[in-house]
DRENMIPA-697660 format. One record per residue (C-alpha): residue in one letter; z, y, x. Coordinates in steps of 0.1 Angstrom, whole numbers, m for minus. Layout:
<sites>
   semi      c3      c2      c1
      A       Z       Y       X
...
</sites>
This chain:
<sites>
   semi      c3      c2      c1
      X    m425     411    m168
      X    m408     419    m133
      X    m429     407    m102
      X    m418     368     m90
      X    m419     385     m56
      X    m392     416     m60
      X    m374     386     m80
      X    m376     366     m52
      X    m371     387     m25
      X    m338     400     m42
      X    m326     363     m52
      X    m331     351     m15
      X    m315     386       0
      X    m284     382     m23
      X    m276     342     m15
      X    m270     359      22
      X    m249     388      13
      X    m209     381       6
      X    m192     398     m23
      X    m181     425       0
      X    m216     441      12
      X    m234     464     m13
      X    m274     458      m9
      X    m297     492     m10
      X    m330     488     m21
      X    m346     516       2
      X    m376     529     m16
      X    m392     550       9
      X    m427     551       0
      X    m423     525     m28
      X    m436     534     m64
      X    m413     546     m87
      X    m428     511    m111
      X    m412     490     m79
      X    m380     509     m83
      X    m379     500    m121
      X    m390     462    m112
      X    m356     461     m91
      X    m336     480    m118
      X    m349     452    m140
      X    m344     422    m119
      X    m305     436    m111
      X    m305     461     m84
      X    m282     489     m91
      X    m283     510     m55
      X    m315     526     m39
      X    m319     548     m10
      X    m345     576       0
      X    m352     593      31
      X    m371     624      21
      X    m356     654      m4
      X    m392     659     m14
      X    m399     617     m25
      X    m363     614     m36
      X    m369     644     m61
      X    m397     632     m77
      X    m384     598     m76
      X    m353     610     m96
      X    m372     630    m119
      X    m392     600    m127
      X    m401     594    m165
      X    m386     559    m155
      X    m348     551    m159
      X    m337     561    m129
      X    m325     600    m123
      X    m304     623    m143
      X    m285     606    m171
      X    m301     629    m201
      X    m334     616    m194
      X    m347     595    m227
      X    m334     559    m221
      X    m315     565    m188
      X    m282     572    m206
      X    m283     535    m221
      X    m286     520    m191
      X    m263     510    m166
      X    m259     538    m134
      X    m283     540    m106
      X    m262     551     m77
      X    m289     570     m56
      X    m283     570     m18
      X    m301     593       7
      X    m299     575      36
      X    m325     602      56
      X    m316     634      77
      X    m308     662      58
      X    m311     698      66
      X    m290     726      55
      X    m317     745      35
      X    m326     714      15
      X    m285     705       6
      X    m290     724     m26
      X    m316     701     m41
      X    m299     669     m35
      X    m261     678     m43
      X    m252     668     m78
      X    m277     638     m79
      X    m268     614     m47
      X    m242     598     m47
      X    m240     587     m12
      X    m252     603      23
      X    m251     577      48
      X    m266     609      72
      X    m238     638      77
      X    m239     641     115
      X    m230     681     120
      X    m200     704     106
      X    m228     731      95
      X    m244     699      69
      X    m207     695      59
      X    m199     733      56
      X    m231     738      33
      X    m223     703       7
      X    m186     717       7
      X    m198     754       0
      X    m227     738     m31
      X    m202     712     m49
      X    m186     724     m75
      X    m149     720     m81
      X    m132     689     m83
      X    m167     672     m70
      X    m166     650     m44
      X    m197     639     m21
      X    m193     600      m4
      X    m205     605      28
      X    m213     580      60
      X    m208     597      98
      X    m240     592     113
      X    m229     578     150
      X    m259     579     175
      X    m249     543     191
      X    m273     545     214
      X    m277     575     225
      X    m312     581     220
      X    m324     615     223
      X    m350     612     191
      X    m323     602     167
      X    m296     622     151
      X    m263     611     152
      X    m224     621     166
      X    m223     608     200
      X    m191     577     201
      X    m170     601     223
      X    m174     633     200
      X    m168     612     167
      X    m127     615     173
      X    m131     653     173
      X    m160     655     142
      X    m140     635     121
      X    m108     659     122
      X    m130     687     119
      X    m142     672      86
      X    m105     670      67
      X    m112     711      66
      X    m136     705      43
      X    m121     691       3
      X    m152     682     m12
      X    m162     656      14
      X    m147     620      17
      X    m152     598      46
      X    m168     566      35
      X    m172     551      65
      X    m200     551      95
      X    m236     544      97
      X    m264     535     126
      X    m301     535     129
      X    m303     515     166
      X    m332     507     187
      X    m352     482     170
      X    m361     449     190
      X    m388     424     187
      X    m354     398     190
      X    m328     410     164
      X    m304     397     183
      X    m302     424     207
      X    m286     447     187
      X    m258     427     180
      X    m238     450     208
      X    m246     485     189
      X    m231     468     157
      X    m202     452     178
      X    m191     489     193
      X    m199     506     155
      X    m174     479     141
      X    m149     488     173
      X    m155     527     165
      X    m144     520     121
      X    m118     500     131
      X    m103     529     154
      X    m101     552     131
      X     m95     531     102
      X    m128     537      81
      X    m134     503      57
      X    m170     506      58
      X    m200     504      79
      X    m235     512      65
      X    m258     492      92
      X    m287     467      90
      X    m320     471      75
      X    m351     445      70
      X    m351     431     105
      X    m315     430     112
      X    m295     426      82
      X    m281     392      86
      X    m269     401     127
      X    m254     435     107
      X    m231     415      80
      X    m217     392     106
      X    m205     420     129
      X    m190     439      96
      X    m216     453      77
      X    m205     466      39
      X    m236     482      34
      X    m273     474      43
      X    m305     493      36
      X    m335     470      31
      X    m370     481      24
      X    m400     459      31
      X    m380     427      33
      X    m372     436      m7
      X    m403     457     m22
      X    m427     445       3
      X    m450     462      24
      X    m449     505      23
      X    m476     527      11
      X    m495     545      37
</sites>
């Protein structure tokens, strides 16, 4: 029977979120039994930040990585999102499995998913923008983000889904309204539809300043495993 609180916590999550915003469970540190337990109570999206937990989380005896696994093929898809930075080296373990990276934030990442897809395979992939600036996060700076996008039409394996932030956090949510008002400002420029912004803390701030995706981990599967 799936846990009253993953139930709960999804129920209360969804009665915020309007038909155009697409909720990702992000399982960082979660048990693969936690995954299921969202599968179960209607969760179809989930994020990871690591290659090394998202393999073994795909690779799972549960149903939720490569369709020829036992009952995985009767079930409806998981679409696996790896929300995480990604480094060059470790392209070639995730390509073929994701189906999202909210992360692409350098034309060497984009060169080495072009050069591993095979043909006819496309990779949806978020521009990671640095909003803030800060020198500990990744991320295109705003007034490079004109010249990385062009650069990344050279590449025919990668489409642009849209743009996605990790801002500062503060105590008061609220005071990241601005980095979502100037990542909205930044989509609507260049005429991306979607904005992947907005985690536990923040989500509700996110979707009113144009959120369409939102990556929620505690506020869902409750507190992380050390």
């Amino acid at each position: 029977m799936v846990p009253a609180t993953i139930v709960t916590n999804l129920k209360q999550i969804q009665k915020l979120i309007p038909p155009n915003v697409t909720l990702i469970g992000v399982s960082k540190k979660q048990t693969p039994e936690k995954i299921e337990e969202a599968y179960k109570a209607g969760l179809r999206h989930f994020g990871e930040n690591t290659v090394q937990e998202f393999e073994k989380k795909y690779e799972s005896p549960l149903p939720l990585g490569a369709p020829h696994q036992g009952r995985r093929d009767k079930m409806d898809k998981i679409f696996w999102h790896f929300i995480g930075h990604l480094q060059k080296n470790k392209v070639k373990k995730i390509i073929g499995k994701i189906d999202y990276l909210h992360s692409l934030d350098s034309v060497e990442l984009a060169k080495e998913i072009d050069k591993k897809l095979g043909s006819g395979v496309v990779l949806k992939c978020f521009v990671q923008v640095n909003i803030s600036k800060e020198p500990s996060k990744h991320g295109v700076f705003p007034e490079d983000l004109c010249w990385f996008l062009n650069q990344l039409y050279q590449f025919p394996h990668i489409t642009i889904q849209g743009l996605m932030c990790i801002p500062p956090y503060y105590e008061n949510p609220e005071n990241v309204r601005r980095h979502f008002k100037d990542m909205k400002k930044l989509a609507q420029k260049f005429g991306l539809k979607d904005l992947s912004m907005g985690m536990s803390h923040d989500y509700k701030i996110a979707i009113e300043e144009g959120a369409t995706y939102i990556r929620i981990g505690e506020a869902l599967f409750g507190i992380r495993q050390k």
